[in-house]
C-alpha positions in Angstrom: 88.8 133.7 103.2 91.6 132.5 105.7 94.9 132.3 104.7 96.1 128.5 103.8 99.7 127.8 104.7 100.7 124.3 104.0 97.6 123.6 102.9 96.5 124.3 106.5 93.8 126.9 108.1 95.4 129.6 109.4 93.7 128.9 112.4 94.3 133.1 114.0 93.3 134.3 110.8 90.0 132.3 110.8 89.5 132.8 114.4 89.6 136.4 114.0 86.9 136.0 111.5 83.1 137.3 111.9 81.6 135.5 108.6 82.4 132.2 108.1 80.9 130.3 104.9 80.7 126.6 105.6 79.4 123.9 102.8 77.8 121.0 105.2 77.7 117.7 103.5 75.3 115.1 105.1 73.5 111.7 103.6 72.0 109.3 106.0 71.1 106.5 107.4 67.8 106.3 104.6 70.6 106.4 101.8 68.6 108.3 99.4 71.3 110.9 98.4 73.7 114.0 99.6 72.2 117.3 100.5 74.9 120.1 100.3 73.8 123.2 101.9 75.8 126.6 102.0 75.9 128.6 105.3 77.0 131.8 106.6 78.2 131.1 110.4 78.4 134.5 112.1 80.2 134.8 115.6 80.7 137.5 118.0 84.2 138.5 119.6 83.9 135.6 122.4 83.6 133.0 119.2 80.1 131.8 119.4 77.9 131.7 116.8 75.1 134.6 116.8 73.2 133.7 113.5 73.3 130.8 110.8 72.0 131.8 107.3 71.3 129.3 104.7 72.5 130.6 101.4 71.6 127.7 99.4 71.1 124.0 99.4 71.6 121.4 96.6 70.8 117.2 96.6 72.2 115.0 94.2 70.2 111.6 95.0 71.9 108.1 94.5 71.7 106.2 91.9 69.9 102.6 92.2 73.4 101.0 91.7 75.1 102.9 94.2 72.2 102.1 96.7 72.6 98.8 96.7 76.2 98.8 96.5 76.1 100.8 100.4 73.5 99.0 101.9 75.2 95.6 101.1 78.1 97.2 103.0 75.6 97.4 105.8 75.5 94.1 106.8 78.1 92.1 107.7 76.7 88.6 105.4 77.6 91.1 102.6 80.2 93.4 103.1 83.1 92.9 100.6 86.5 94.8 102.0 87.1 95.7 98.4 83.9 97.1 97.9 84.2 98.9 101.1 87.1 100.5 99.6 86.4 101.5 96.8 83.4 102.3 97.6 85.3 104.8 100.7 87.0 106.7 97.8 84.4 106.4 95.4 82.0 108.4 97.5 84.6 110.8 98.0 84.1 112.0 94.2 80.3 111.7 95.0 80.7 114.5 97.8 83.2 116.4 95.3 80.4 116.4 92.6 77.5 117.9 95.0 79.9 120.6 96.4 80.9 121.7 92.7 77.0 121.4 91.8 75.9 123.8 94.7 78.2 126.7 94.1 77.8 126.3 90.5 73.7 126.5 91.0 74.8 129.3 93.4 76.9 131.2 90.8 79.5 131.1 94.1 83.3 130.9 93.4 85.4 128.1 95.6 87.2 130.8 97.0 84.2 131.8 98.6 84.1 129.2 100.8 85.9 129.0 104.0 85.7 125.3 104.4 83.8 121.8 103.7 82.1 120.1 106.9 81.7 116.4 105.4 79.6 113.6 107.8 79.8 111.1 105.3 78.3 107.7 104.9 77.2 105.9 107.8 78.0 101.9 107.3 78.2 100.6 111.0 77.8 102.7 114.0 78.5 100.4 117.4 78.2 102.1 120.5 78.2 99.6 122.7 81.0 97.7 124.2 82.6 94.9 123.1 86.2 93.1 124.0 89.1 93.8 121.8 92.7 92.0 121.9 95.2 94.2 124.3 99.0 94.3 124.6 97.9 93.5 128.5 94.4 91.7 128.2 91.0 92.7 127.1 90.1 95.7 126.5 86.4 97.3 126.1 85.8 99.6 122.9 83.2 100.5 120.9 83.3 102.6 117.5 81.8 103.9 114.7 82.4 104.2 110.5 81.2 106.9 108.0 82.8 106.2 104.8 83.7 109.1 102.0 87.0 109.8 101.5 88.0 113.4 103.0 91.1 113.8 100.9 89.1 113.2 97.6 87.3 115.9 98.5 90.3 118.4 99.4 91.8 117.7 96.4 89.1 118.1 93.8 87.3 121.2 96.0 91.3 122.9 96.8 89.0 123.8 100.0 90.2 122.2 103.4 87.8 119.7 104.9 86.3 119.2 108.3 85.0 115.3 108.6 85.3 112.1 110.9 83.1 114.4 113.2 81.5 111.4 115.3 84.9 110.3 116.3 85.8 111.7 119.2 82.9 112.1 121.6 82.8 108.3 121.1 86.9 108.2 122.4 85.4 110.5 125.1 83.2 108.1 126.3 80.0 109.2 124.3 77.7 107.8 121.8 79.0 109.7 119.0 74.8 110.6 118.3 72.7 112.2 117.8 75.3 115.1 116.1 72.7 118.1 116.1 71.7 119.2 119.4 73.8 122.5 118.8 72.0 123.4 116.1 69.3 122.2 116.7 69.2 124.6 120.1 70.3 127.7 117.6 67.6 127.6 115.5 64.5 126.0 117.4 65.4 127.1 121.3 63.0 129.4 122.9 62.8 131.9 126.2 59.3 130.6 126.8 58.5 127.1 124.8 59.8 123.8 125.5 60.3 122.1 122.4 61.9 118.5 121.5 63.3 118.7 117.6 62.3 115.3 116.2 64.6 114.7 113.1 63.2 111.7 111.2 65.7 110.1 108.7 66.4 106.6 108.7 67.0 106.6 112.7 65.0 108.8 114.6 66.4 111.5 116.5 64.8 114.0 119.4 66.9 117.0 120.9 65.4 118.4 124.4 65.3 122.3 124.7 63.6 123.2 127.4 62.4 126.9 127.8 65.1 128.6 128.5 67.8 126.1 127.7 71.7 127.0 128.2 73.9 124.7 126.6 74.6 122.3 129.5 71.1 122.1 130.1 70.5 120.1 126.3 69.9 116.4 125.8 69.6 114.0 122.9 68.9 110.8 121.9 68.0 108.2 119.4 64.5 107.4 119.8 64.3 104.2 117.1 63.4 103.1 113.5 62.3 106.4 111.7 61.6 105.8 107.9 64.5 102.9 107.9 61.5 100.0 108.1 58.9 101.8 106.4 61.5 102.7 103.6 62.4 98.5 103.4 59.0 97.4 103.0 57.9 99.9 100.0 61.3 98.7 97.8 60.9 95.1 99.0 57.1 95.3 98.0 57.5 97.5 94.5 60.6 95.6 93.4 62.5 99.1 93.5 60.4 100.7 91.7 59.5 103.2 94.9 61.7 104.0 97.9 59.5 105.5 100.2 56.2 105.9 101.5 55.0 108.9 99.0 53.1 111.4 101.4 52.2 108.6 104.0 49.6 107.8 101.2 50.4 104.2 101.2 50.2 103.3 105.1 47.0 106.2 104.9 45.1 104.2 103.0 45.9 100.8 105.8 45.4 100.1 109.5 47.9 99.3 111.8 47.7 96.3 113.6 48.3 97.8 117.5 49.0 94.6 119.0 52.1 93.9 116.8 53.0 97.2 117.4 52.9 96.2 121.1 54.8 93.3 120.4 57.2 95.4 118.6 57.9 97.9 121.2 59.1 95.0 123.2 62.6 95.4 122.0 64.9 96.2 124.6 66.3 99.5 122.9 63.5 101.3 124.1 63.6 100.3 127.9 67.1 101.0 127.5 67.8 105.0 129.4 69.3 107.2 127.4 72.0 108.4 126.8 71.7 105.8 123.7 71.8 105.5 119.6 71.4 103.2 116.7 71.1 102.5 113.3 70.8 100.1 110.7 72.7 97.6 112.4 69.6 97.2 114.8 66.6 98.0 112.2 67.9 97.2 108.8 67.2 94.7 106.5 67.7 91.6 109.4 64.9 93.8 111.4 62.5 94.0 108.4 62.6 90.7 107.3 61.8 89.8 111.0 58.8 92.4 110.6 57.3 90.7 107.7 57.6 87.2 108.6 55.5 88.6 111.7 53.2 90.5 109.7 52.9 88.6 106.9 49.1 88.0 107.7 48.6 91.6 107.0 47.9 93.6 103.4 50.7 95.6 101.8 48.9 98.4 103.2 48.3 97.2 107.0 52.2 96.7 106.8 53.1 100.2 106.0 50.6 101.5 108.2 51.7 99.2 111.5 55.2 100.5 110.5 54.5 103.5 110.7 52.6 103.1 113.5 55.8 101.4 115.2 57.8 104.3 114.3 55.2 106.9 116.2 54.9 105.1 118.8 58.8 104.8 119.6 58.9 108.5 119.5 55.6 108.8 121.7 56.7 106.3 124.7 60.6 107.9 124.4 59.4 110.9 125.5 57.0 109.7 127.7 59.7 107.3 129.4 62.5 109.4 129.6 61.6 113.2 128.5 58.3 114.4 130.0 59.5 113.1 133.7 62.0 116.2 133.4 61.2 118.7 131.5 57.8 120.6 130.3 57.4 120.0 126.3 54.8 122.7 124.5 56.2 121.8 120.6 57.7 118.8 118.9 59.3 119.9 115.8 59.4 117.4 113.3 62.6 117.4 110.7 64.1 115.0 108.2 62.2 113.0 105.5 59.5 111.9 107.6 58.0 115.7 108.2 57.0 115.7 104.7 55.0 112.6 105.7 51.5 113.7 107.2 50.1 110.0 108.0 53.4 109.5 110.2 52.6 112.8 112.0 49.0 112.7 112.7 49.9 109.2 114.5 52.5 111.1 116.3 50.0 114.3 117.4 47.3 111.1 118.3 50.1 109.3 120.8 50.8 113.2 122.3 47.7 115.3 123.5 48.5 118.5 124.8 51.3 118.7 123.1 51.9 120.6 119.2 53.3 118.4 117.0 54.5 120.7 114.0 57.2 120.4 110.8 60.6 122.0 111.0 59.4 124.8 107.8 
């Protein structure tokens, strides 16, 4: 392990490093729970990265109580700056907990580790510009907030932690999303395939690697809703008592109403180039409740289907819009909660012929 001074990496020591073992900690925009993974980075003597191994993953899911508690912070009619702190440092233990959880299910020591890489908990992410009170007039910023207290986590883990990693391409002028088009590029590029990785949390995602693809030549984007609205309607429908769309079974057993999934598609995120992002601010609860008062005509089951429907076709028409144009696409490899959802991708394969639509395992 490198050398602490200070409390501090010993930043030649780590450098110098070929193995370095990395706990990521990640829970997103669907707020269903953490997922803790332990990874062995290798790099060569230039410093990049020649393999990623996964060593072992753990997920501790939220409690009812605690979802609520974040996805009121989600919206600004009921946000509470109390709640948001505690709720900042509370999720800090959260993280603590999984991290101790997956090296104790690992039989793995703490000093094992080399460090903790911790996105935390997205509760408003605002790319676009808006006016802000200067010392000299306006001025035009834009931001982002993932909540989880990194110093919770140092101190009950003694590891040092990576974290606020959307930050700064957002100072830089960027979107501060989609975050995985590195890895993504690692494990899914190819010398002859084109392939777009589709991660589909809450917020859809798609990473271009065309054949062939050198770092520079990668681009990424947030294509829409992904489960977020799908996700909204089971809970609002079951009272809680589900969270998601089981196997697609529920919208299987429906049919999608196309023309409100016409209608839908008329929101100007997807006319907008990218690059671009969103989140819940865009298709949360304020978007679903718009959703059902439109669809309220429709079965349970018509509802889950057309939102699913919505959800494929935002994907489809992104890449036709703005992916297709440049770059030839054999594979679309589908990650994140909705892969394990087989209604969601047969609509997806239907909206892309000549193109293999295929899950991430």
């Amino acid at each position: 392990m490198a050398e602490l001074r200070d409390g501090m990496i010993d930043r030649g020591a780590y450098a110098a490093k070929k193995d370095h073992w990395i706990v990521g900690l990640m829970s997103g925009t669907s707020l269903d729970g953490i997922d803790a993974a332990l990874t062995k980075i290798e790099t060569g003597p230039d410093g990049n990265v020649v393999a990623v191994t996964l060593a072992g993953q753990h997920y501790l899911p939220y409690t009812n109580e605690l979802k609520a508690w974040i996805s009121a912070l989600c919206a600004v009619d009921t946000a509470r700056l109390d709640d948001l702190v505690y709720a900042h440092f509370g999720l800090g233990e959260w993280y603590s907990l999984a991290v101790e959880a997956l090296l104790k299910k690992l039989n793995r020591p703490v000093s094992s580790v080399d460090a903790i890489s911790l996105h935390g908990q997205t509760i408003w992410h605002a790319p676009i510009l808006r006016t802000f009170p200067g010392p000299d007039g306006p001025l035009n910023v834009k931001g982002t907030l993932q909540i989880g207290a990194s110093a919770v986590v140092r101190e009950r883990t003694g590891l040092p932690v990576i974290s606020d990693l959307r930050s700064r391409d957002m100072a830089a002028g960027g979107e501060g999303a989609p975050l995985a088009p590195y890895i993504d590029s690692l494990l899914f590029g190819s010398p002859t395939l084109g392939r777009i990785v589709q991660n589909i949390g809450g917020i859809g995602n798609a990473t271009v690697v065309p054949a062939g693809a050198s770092a520079d030549q990668l681009t990424a984007f947030d294509t829409g809703p992904g489960n977020m609205v799908i996700d909204a309607l089971v809970r609002t429908h079951t009272g809680g008592r589900q969270h998601f769309d089981a196997g697609g079974a529920i919208a299987g057993s429906g049919h999608a109403d196309s023309g409100l999934v016409e209608r839908l598609m008329t929101d100007p995120y997807f006319s907008r180039r990218p690059p671009k992002s969103t989140g819940r601010e865009d298709y949360g609860d304020e978007f679903t409740r718009s959703f059902q008062d439109r669809a309220r005509a429709l079965s349970f089951e018509d509802q889950a289907a057309t939102a699913t429907a919505f959800t494929a076709e935002s994907i489809a028409r992104a890449y036709r819009d703005f992916v297709f144009p440049l770059a030839k696409i054999d594979e679309v490899v589908v990650a994140g909660g909705g892969a394990k959802n087989p209604t969601l991708l047969a609509m997806i394969q239907d909206r892309l012929p000549g193109v293999v639509v295929v899950p991430s395992s």
